[in-house]
C-alpha positions as CSV (number, residue, x, y, z in Angstrom):
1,X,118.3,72.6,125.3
2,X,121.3,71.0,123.5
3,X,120.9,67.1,124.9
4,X,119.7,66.2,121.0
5,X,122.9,67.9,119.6
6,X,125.2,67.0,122.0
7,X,124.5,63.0,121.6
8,X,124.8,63.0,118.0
9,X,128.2,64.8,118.2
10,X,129.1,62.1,120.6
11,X,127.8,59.3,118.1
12,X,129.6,61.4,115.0
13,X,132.8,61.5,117.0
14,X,132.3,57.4,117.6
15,X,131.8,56.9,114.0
16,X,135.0,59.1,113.8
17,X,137.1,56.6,116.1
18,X,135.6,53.5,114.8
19,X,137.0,54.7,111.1
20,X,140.6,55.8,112.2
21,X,140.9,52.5,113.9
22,X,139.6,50.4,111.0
23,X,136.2,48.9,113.0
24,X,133.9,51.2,110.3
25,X,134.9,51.0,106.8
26,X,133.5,54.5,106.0
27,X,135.4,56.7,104.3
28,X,133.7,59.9,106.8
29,X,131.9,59.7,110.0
30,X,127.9,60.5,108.5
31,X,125.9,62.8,111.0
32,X,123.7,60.8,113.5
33,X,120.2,60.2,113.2
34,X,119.0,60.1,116.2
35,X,115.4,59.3,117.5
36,X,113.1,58.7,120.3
37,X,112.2,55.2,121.0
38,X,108.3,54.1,121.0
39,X,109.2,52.2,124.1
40,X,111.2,54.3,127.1
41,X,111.8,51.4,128.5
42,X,114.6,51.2,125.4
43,X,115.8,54.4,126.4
44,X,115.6,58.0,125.9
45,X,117.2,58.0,122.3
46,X,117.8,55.6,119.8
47,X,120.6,55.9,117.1
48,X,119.8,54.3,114.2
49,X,123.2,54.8,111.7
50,X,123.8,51.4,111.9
51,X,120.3,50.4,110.2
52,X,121.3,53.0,107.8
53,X,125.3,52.5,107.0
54,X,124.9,48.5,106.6
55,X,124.9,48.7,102.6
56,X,127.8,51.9,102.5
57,X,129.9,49.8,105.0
58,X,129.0,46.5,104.0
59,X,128.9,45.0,107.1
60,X,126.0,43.8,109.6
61,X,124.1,46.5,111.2
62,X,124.8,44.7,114.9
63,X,128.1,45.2,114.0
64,X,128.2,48.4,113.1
65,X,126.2,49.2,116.1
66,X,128.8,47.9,118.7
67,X,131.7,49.6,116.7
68,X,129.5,52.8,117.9
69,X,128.9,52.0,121.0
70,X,132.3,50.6,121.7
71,X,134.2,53.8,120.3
72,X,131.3,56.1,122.3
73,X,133.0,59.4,124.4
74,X,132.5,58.9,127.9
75,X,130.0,62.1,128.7
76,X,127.9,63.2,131.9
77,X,124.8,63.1,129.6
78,X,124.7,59.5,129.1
79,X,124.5,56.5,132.1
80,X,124.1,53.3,129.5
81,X,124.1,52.5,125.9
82,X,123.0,49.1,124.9
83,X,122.4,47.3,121.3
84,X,118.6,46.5,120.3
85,X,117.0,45.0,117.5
86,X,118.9,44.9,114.3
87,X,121.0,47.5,115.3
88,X,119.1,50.6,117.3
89,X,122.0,52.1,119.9
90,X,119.8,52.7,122.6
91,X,121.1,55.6,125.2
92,X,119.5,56.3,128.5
93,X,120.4,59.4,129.9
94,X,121.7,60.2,133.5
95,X,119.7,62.0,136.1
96,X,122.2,65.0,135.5
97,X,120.8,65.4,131.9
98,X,117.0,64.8,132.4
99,X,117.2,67.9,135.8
100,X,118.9,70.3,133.2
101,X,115.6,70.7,131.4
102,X,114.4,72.8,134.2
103,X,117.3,75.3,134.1
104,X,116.6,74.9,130.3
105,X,112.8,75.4,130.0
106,X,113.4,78.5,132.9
107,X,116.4,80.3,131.1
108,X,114.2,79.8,127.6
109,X,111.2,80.8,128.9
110,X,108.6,80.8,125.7
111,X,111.1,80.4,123.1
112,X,111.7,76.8,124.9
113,X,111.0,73.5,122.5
114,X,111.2,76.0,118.8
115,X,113.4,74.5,116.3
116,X,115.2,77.1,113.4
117,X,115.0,76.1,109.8
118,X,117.5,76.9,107.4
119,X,116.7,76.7,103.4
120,X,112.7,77.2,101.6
121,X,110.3,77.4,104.6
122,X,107.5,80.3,103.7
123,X,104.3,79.2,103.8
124,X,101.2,80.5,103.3
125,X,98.5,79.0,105.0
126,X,95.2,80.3,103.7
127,X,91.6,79.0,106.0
128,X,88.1,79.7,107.2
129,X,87.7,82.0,103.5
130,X,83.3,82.2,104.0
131,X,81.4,83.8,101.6
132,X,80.6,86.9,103.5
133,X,76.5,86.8,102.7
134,X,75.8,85.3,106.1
135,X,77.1,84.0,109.6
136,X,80.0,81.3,110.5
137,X,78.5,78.1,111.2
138,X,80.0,75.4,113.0
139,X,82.2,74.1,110.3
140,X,84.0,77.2,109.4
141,X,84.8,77.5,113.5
142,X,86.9,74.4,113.0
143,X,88.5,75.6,109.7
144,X,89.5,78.4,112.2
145,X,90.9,76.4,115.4
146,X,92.6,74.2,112.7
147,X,94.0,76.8,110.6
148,X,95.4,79.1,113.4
149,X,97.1,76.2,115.8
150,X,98.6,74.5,112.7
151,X,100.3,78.1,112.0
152,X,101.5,78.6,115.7
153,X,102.5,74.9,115.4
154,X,104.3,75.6,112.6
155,X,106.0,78.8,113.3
156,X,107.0,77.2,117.0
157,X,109.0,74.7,114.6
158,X,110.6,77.3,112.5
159,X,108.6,77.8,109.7
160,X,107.9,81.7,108.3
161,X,103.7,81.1,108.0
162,X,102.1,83.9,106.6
163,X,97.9,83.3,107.6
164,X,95.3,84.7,105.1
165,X,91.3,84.5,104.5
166,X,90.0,84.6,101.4
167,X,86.8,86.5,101.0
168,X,84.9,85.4,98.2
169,X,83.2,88.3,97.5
170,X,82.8,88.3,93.5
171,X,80.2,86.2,91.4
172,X,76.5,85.9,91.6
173,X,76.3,85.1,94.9
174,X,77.1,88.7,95.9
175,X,73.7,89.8,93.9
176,X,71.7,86.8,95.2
177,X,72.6,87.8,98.7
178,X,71.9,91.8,97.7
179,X,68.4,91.1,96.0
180,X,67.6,88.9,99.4
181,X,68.1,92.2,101.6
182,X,65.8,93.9,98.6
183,X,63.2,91.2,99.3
184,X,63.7,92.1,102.8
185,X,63.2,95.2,103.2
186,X,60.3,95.4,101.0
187,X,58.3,93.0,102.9
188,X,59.1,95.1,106.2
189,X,57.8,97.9,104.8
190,X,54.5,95.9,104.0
191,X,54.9,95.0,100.5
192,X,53.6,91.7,99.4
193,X,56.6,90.6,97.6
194,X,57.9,86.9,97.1
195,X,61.9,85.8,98.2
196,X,63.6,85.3,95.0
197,X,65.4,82.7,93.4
198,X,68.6,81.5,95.3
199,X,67.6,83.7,98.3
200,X,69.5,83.6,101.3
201,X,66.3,83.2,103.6
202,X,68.1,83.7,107.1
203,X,66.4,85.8,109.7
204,X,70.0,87.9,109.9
205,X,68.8,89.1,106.0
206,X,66.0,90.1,107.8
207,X,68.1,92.0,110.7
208,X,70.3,93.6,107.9
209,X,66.8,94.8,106.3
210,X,65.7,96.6,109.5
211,X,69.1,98.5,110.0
212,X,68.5,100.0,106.4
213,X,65.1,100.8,107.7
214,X,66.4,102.5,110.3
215,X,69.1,104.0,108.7
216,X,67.3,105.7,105.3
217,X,63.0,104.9,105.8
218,X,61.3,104.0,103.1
219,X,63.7,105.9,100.2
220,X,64.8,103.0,98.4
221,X,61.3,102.0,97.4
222,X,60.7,103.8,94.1
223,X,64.5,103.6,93.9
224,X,66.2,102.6,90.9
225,X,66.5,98.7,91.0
226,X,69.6,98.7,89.9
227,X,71.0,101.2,92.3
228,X,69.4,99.8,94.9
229,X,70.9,96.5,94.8
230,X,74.2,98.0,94.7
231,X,73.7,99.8,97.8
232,X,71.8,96.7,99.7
233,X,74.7,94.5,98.4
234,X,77.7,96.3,99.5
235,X,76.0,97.5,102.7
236,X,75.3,93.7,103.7
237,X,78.4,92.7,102.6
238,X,80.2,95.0,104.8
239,X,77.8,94.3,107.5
240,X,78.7,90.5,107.4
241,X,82.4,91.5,106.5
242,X,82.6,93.0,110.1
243,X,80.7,90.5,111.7
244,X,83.3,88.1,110.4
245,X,86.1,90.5,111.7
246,X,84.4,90.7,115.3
247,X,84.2,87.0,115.7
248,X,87.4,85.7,114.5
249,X,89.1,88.5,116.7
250,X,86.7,87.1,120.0
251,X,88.3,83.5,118.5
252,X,92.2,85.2,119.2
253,X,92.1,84.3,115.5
254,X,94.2,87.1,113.2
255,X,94.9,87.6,109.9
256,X,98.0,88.7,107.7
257,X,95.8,89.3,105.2
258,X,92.3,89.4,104.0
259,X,92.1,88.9,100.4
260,X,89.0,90.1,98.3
261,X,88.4,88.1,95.6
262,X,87.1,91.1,94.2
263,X,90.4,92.7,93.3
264,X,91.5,89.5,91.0
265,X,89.7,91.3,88.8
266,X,90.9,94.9,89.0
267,X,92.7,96.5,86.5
268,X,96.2,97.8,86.6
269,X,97.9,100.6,85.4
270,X,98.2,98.5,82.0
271,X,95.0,97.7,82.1
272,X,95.5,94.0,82.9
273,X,94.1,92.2,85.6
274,X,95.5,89.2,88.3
275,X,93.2,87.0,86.1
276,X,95.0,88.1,83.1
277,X,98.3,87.4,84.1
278,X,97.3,84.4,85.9
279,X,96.2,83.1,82.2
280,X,99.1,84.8,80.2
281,X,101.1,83.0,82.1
282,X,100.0,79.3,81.9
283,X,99.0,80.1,78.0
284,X,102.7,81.3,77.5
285,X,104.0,77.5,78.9
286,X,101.2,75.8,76.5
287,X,98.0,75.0,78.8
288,X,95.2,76.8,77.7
289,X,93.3,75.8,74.2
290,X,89.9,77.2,72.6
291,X,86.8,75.1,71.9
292,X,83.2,76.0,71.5
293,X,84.2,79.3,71.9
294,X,85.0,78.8,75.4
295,X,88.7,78.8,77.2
296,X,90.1,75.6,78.0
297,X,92.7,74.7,80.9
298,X,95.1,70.9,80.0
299,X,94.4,70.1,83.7
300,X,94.1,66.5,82.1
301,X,98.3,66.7,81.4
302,X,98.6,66.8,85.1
303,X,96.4,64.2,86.4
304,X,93.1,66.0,86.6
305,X,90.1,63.4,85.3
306,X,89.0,66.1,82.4
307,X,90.1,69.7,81.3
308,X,88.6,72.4,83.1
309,X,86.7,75.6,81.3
310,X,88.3,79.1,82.5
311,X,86.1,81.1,80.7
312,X,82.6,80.3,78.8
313,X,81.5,80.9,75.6
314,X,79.3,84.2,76.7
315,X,82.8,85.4,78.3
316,X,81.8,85.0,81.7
317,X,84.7,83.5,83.9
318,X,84.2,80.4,86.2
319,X,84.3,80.2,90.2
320,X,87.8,77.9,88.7
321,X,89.2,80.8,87.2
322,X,89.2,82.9,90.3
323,X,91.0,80.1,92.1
324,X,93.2,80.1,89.6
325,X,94.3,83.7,89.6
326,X,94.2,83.8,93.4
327,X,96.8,80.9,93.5
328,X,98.9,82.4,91.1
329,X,98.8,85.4,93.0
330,X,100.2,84.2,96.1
331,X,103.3,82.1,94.5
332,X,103.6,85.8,92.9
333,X,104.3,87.1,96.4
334,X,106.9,84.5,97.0
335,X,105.9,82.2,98.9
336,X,107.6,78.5,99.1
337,X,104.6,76.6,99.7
338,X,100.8,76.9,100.0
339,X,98.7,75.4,102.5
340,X,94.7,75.7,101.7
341,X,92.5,74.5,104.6
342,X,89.1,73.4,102.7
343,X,85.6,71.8,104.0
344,X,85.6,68.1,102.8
345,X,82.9,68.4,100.1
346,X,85.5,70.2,98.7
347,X,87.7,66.7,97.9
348,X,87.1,67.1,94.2
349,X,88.7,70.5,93.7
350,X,91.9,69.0,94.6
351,X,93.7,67.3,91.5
352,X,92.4,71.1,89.5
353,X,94.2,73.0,91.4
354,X,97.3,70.7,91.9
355,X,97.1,71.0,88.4
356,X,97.3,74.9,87.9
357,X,100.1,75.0,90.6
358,X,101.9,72.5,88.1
359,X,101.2,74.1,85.0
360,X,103.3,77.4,85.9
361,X,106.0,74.8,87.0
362,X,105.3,74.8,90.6
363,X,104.9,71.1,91.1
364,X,103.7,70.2,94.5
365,X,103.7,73.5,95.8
366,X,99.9,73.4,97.0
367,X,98.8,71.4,100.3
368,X,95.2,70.9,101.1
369,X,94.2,70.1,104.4
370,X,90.4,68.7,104.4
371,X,88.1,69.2,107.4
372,X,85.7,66.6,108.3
373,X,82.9,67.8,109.7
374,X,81.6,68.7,113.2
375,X,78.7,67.2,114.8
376,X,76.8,69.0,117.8
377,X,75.1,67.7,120.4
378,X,73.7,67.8,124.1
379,X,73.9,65.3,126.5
380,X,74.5,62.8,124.1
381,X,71.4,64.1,121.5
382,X,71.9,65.8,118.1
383,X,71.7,69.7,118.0
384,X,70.7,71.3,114.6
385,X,68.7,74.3,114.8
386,X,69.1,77.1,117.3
387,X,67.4,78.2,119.8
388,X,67.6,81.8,119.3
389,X,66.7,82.0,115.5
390,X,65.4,78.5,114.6
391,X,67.6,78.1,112.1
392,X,71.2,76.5,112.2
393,X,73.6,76.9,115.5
394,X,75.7,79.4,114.8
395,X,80.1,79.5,115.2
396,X,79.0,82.6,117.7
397,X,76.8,80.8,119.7
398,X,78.9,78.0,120.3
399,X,81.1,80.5,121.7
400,X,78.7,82.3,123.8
401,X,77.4,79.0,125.4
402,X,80.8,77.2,125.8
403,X,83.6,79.6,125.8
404,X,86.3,80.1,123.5
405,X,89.1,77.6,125.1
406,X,86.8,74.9,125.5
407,X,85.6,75.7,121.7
408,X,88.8,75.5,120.6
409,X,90.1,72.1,122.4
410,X,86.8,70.5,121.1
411,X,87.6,71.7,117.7
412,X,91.5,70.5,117.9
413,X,90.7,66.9,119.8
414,X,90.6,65.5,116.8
415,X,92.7,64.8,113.5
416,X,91.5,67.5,110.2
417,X,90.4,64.1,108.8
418,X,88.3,63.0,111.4
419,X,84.6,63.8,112.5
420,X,84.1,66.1,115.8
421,X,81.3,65.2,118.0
422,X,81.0,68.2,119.9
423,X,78.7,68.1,122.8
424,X,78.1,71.4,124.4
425,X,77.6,70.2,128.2
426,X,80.5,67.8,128.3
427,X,82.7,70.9,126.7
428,X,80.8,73.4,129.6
429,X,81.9,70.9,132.7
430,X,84.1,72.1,135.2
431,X,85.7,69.2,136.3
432,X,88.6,66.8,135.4
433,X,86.0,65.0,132.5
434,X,86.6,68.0,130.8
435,X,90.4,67.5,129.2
436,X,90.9,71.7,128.6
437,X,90.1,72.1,132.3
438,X,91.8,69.7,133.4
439,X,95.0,70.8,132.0
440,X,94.4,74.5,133.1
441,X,93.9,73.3,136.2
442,X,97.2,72.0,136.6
443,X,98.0,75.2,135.2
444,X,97.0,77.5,137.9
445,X,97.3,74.9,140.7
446,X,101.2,75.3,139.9
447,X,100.1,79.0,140.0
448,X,98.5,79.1,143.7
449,X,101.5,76.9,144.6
450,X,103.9,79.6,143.5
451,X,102.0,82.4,145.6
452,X,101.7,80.6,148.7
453,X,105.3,80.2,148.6
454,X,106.1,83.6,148.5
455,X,105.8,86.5,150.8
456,X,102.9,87.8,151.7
457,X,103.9,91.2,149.9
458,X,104.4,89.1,147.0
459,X,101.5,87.0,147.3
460,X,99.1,90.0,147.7
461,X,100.6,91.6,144.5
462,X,100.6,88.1,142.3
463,X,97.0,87.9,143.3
464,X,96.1,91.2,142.5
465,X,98.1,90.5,139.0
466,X,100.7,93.8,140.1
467,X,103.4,91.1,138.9
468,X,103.4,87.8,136.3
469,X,103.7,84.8,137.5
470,X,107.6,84.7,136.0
471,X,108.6,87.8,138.0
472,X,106.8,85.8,141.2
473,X,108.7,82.8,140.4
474,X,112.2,84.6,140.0
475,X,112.0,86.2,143.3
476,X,110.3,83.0,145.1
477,X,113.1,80.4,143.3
478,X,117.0,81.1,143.9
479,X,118.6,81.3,140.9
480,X,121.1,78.8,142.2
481,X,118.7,76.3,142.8
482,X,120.1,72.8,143.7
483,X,118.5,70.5,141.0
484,X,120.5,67.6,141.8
485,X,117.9,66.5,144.7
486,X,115.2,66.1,141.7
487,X,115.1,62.0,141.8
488,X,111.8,60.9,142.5
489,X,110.2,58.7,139.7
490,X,107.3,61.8,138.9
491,X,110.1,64.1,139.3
492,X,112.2,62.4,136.8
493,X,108.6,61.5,134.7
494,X,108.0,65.1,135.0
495,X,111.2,66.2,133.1
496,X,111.5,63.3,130.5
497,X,108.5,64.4,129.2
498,X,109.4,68.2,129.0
499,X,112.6,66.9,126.7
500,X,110.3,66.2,124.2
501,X,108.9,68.7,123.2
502,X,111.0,70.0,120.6
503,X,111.1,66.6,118.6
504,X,106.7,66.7,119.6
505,X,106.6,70.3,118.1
506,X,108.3,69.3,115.0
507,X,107.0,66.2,114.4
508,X,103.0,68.0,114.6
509,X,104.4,70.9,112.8
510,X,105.9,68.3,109.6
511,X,102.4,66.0,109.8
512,X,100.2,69.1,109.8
513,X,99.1,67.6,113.5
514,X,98.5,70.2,115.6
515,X,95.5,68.3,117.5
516,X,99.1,66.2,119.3
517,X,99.2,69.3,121.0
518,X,96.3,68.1,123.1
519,X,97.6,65.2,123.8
520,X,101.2,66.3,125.2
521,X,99.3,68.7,127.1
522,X,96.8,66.0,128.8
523,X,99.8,63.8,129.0
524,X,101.8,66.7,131.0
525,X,99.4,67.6,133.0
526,X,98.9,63.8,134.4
527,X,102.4,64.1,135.1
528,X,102.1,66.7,137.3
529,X,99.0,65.9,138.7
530,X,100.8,62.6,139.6
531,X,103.8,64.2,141.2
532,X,101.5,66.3,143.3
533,X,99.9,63.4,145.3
534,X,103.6,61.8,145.4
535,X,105.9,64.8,146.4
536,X,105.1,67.3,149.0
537,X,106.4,70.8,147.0
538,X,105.8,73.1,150.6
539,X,106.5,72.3,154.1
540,X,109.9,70.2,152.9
541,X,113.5,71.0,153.4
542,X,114.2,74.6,151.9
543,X,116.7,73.0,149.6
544,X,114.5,70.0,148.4
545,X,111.5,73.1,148.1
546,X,112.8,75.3,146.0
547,X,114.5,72.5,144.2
548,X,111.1,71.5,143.3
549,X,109.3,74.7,143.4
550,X,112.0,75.3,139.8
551,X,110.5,71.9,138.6
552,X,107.1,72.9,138.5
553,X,108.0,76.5,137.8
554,X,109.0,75.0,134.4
555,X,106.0,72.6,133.9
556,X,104.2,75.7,134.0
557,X,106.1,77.3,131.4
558,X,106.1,74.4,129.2
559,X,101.9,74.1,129.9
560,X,101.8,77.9,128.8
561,X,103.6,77.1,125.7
562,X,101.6,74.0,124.6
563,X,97.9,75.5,125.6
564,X,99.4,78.8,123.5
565,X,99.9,76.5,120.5
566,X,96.2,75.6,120.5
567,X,95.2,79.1,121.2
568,X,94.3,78.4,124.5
569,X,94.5,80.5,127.4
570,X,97.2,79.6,130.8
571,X,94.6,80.9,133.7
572,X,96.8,81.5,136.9
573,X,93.4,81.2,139.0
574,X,90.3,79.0,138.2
């Protein structure tokens, strides 16, 4: 839809006039700024070049508003122009404009309310990144909802996102988690032997234990320790690798890339490592420094409240340095700007890693989103352990219980710096309480609208889903629709707020807001739940049908497109 574009030519081409004729002391016409107004009583757009030319014109910005509005283009889009404030142009557009959304949002299809962007716009956007020595829990389900709808958010707005999960699968927790399946299995087998240090205690250990069982008896016990570590430690590890896999996937949550922390540290074919470069290169700008025979990082030159050790004095690198070298990594792959979704106990990593991004003179290339955390509960009381294990709810059984829409809109209700309180029966309800039903309702009562007004050939087949609900629609709706009968107030409500969704998308896409998404959704789906009790769509004239049989046709689209953002399914029957 071009309504945006075609008012700020018609505001450039005032500016334009008002020069030549001597009203705007400019020496060019500026392009319009143009936005909505908080208000729509004050219109549909507000220009506010005069707020911004006063100083450059040296005039009053009242003034330099009526030299706009008095030098305006007549055009079919717009039906009055009036001066606000200190200066906002306010335009209200005609009914002609607001019906051409629905040709718009039907010719557009998905693609409708996506924005291009032209100059440095690849980001990475890395999230969930679990150590994999055990299951998801709650937390790391919202890292996931947040992480994938702020990348559809962001790609709907024109971004390139790139989506990656960091497995950190290098350090001692790897051996921790591999002498915990020893402990295990031992203890199965009947051995009286005690959990060690820093176990992971979990009854999934315990599962992982009984598979080896199964799989190989009783041949690790006179094994070689060593060797068997190594084997229980990389056969957990890909045991909880997949598990991660298989539940992400059920989320509709994909990966460009997982990255193994463990290859950081590989060595290549001149025997150097990521780490290695990663170090040669902030060394080379002046950064690193030795004391007490350990390796030292100037984070302090960039902000950070004290230096930061890379590598100790026994040589061992810390968790740092592998954050380090992962970083450095990515802006190797060329990326124009990193995005790292973290848990919010993770605040004081922040200025560290701002700092490394700085020291290789990529200033403000690194974005951390922080995630609050998620509370559970039922009817109204706290949940903390589960009912199948005893031990903490799981990210799976959330799932299982509530379903993954529901998961997700419960997870994305909220602001990344805002508490969830998630209650699991309030999420289950099937009725308009619920906000995620209550917009796919709307959803597939367009749906069952569409169907009834089509054949019964056509009906049987949409049903019986032998054809989508857009070939339905093209064959129910004459492509030479009359829109022009489209006036009611919830008709006209209806397509206002479909215009905005492009500015919306951006706007949640800029802010890293993707939880808006569930309010334009809620807010749309009002709409139409409004029109339907004012405006009989069946059983009118055949003109004033189909007329509004394209209307809602296109507040379907538009409800697929915003429920798609979130990662939320469109159902065309509930």
């Amino acid at each position: 839809m071009q309504i945006r574009e075609e008012l700020e030519k018609l505001v450039k081409a005032a500016c334009a006039a008002a020069i030549e004729e001597g009203s705007l002391k400019l020496e060019e016409a500026p392009e319009a700024s143009l936005e909505r107004p908080r208000d729509e009583a004050n219109g549909d757009w507000a220009c506010t070049d005069a707020l911004r030319l006063a100083r450059q014109a040296s005039a009053n910005p009242r003034e330099i508003a009526q030299a706009i509005a008095d030098h305006l283009p007549e055009s079919p889009l717009v039906s009055s122009v009036e001066i606000a404030g200190p200066g906002f142009v306010n335009f209200k557009l005609t009914t002609t404009a607001h019906q051409s959304v629905v040709r718009a949002v039907r010719e557009e299809g998905r693609d409708f309310g996506k924005s291009t962007m032209e100059g440095p716009n690849y980001v990475d956007i890395e999230y969930v990144s679990a150590n994999p020595t055990g299951p998801f829990h709650v937390g790391h389900g919202r890292w996931a909802a947040l992480g994938d709808a702020t990348s559809r958010v962001m790609r709907h707005a024109g971004y390139r996102v790139h989506e990656e999960n960091y497995i950190n699968d290098h350090g001692s927790q790897m051996d921790n988690f591999g002498n915990s399946v020893v402990a295990r299995y031992l203890q199965e087998l009947g051995y009286d032997v005690p959990l060690p240090e820093n176990c992971y205690a979990g009854s999934y250990v315990i599962d992982i234990a009984k598979q080896i069982i199964a799989e190989d008896g009783d041949k690790w016990v006179d094994a070689d320790e060593g060797e068997r570590l190594v084997n229980f430690r990389e056969r957990a590890y890909a045991y909880e690798l997949a598990e991660q896999h298989r539940i992400c996937d059920e989320f509709g949550t994909t990966f460009d890339v997982w990255f193994s922390e463990r290859t950081l540290y590989e060595l290549d074919e001149n025997g150097k490592s990521q780490v290695d470069k990663a170090l040669e290169a902030m060394d080379e700008r002046g950064y690193l420094y030795s004391k007490d025979g350990a390796l030292w990082f100037r984070s302090t030159d960039f902000g950070d409240d004290k230096d930061r050790v890379l590598r100790k004095g026994n040589g061992e690198y810390t968790y740092f340095t592998s954050d380090v070298a992962y970083h450095y990594d990515k802006m190797q792959r060329g990326f124009d700007h990193l995005i790292d979704i973290w848990g919010a106990d993770h605040h004081g990593y922040i200025a560290r890693c701002e700092a490394m991004l700085a020291a290789w003179g990529y200033p403000g290339a690194l974005e951390v989103m922080l995630g609050q955390l998620v509370n559970l509960f039922r009817n109204g009381k706290p949940v903390r352990m589960s009912k199948r294990t005893g031990e903490m709810v799981t990210f799976e059984e959330v799932i299982d219980e509530v379903g993954v829409d529901a998961t997700r809109w419960m997870m994305l209700s909220r602001g990344a710096d805002q508490t969830i309180d998630f209650d699991i029966e309030v999420a289950k309800k099937k009725d308009a309480s619920n906000p995620v039903y209550y917009v796919q309702y709307a959803h597939a009562r367009i749906c069952s609208i569409l169907r009834n007004a089509a054949s019964e050939e056509l009906h049987a087949k949409a049903t019986g889903g032998e054809i989508s609900m857009d070939e339905l629609a093209s064959q129910v709706i004459p492509a030479d629709v009359d829109l022009s009968l489209l006036v009611d107030p919830s008709e006209i409500a209806l397509m206002r707020k479909m215009e905005t969704l492009q500015e919306f998308v951006a706007l949640a896409a800029r802010d890293r807001a993707a939880f808006r998404m569930t309010h334009f959704s809620q807010e749309m789906a009002g709409l139409f739940h409004s029109f339907y009790t004012n405006c009989h769509v069946l059983g009118e004239d055949e003109a004033l049908q189909d007329a509004r049989l394209a209307l809602i046709d296109s507040v379907r689209i538009v409800l697929e497109i915003t429920l798609g953002l979130l990662g939320i399914s469109a159902p065309v029957k509930m």
